[in-house]
C-alpha positions as CSV (number, residue, x, y, z in Angstrom):
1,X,0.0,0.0,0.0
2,X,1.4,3.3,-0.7
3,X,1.2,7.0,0.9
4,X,0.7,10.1,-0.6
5,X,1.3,13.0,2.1
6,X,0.7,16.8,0.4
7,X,2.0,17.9,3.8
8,X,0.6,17.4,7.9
9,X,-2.2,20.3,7.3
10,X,-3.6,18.2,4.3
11,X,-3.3,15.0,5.3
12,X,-1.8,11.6,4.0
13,X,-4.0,9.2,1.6
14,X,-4.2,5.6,1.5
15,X,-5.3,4.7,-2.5
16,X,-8.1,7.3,-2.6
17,X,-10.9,5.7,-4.1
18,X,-12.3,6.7,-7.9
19,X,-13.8,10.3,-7.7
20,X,-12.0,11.2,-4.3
21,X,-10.8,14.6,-4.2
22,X,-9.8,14.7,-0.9
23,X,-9.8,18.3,1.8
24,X,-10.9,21.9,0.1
25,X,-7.7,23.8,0.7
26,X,-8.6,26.9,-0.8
27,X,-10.7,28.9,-4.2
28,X,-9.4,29.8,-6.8
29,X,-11.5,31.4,-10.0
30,X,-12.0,31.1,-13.6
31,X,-12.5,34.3,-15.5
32,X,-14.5,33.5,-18.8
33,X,-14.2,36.0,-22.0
34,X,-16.0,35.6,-25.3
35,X,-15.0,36.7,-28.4
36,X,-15.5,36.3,-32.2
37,X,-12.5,35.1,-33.4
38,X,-12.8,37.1,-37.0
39,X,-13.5,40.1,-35.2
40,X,-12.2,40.3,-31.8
41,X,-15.8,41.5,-30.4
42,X,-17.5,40.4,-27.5
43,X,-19.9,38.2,-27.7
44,X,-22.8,36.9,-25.1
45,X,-22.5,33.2,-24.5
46,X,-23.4,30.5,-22.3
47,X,-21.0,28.4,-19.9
48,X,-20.7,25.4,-17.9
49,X,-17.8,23.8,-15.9
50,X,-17.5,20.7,-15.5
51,X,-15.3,18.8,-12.9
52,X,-14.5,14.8,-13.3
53,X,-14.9,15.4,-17.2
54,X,-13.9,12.1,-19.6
55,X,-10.3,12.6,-21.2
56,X,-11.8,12.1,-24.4
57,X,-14.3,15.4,-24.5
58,X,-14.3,16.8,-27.7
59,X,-18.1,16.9,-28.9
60,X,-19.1,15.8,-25.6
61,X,-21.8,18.4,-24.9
62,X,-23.3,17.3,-28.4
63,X,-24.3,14.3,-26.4
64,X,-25.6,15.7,-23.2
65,X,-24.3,17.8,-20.2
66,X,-23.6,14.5,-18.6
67,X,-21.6,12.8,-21.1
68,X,-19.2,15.9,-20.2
69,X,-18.8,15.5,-16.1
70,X,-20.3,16.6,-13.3
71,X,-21.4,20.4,-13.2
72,X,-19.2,21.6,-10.9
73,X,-20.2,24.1,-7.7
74,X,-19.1,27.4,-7.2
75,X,-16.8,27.7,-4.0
76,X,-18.0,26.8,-0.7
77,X,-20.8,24.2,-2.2
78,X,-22.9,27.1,-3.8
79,X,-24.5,27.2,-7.2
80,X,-23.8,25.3,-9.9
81,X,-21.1,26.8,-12.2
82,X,-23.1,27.8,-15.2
83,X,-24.6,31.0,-16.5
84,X,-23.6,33.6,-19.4
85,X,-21.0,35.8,-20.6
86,X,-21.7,39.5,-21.5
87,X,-21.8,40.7,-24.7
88,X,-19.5,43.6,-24.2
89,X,-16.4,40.5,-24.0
90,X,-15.8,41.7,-20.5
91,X,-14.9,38.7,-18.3
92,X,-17.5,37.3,-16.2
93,X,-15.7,35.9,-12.5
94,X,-16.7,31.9,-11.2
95,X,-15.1,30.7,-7.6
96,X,-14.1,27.6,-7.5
97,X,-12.6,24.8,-4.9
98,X,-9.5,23.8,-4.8
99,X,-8.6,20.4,-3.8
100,X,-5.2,19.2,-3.2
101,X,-4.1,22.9,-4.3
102,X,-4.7,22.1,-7.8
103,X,-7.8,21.0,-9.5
104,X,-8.8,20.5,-13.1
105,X,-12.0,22.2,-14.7
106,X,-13.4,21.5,-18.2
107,X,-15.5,24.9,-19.3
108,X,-17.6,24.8,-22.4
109,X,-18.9,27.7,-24.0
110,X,-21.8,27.9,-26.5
111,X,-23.8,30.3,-28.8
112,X,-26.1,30.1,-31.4
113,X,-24.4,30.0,-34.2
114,X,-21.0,29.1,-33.3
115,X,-19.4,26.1,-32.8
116,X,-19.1,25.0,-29.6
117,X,-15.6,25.9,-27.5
118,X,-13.7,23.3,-24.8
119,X,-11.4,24.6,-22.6
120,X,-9.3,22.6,-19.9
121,X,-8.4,24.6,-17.3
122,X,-6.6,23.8,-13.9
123,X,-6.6,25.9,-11.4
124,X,-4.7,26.7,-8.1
125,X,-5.7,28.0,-4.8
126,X,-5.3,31.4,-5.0
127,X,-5.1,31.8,-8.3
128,X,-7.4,33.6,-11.3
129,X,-7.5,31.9,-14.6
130,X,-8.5,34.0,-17.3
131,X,-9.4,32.1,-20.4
132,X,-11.1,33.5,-23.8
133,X,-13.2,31.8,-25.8
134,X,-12.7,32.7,-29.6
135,X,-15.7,31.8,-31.1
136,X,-16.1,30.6,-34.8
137,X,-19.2,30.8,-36.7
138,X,-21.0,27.8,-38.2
139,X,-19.7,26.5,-41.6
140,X,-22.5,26.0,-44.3
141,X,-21.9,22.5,-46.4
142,X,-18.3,22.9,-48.9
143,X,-17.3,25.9,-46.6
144,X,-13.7,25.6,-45.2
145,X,-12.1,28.6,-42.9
146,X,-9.0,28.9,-41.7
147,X,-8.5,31.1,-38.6
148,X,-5.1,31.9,-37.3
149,X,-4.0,34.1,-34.2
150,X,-0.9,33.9,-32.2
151,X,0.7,36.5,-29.8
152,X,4.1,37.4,-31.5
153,X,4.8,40.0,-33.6
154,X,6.9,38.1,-36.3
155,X,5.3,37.1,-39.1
156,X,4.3,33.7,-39.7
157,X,3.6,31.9,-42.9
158,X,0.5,29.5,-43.4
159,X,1.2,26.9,-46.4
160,X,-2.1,24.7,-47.2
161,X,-2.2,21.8,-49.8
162,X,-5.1,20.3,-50.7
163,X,-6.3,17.5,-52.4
164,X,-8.8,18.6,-55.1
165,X,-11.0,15.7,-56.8
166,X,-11.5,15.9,-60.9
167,X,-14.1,13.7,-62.5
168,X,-11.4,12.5,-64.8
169,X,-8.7,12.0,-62.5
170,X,-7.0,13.9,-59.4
171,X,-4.9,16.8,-58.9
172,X,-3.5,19.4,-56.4
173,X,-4.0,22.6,-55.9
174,X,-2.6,25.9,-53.7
């Protein structure tokens, strides 16, 4: 059998059982922005958090809210962590726990009309985590989209190839 001790105020742990996330030492936050990504303008959108979320979660709230976790509590056992963004883009605040002084948060944000953003987030005691949601509009059927941001100033180059499919054979084009 094996110990894991965090330290004498948080107590050692004999093979925690599935789902066991042992003392609340602390809150820490989640700050939640939303964006269009082709614009960089605020836009109002919906939110959950989920704790004990699958590691495979892509598409999950397509599914149902369950397939992604457990909706997680604000701190201190309160409300459930979901609720909306403001249009402005201005960051709306959610307290957390913290267990074990770090704890890992899955946040999905949705809009109509956008595809659907996941966002792992772990968070320490203490600690605020701002994270933006850049959302991307809805493709219509043969509509690609490419949409590229980074924080640098040097400038990068984006090279595509594709695969383009004649009736009389197949080619490539740039």
């Amino acid at each position: 059998m094996t110990h894991e001790c965090m330290s004498s105020i948080q107590g050692c742990y004999a093979n925690a059982p599935a789902g066991f996330e042992g003392p609340i030492l602390g809150q820490g936050a989640v700050s939640i922005a939303t964006k269009v990504a082709l614009t960089g303008t605020g836009l109002a959108a919906t939110y959950e958090i989920f704790k004990d979320y699958p590691s495979n979660f892509a598409g999950c709230r397509t599914v149902s809210a369950a397939a992604c976790g457990t909706i997680a509590q604000t701190a201190g056992g309160g409300a459930i962590a979901t609720g909306s963004t403001p249009s402005s883009g201005s960051t709306i605040t959610v307290n957390l726990d913290v267990a074990y002084g770090l704890s890992s948060y899955l946040v999905v944000v949705r809009a109509t009309g956008y595809y659907t953003v996941y966002m792992q987030v772990d968070l320490q005691s203490g600690a605020t985590k701002v994270v933006r949601a850049d959302m991307v509009a809805t493709l219509n059927t043969n509509q690609d989209r490419v949409v590229l941001s980074w924080g640098s100033s040097v400038d990068l180059d984006l090279w595509v190839v594709a695969k383009v499919i004649f009736l009389r054979g197949s080619g490539f084009r740039v």
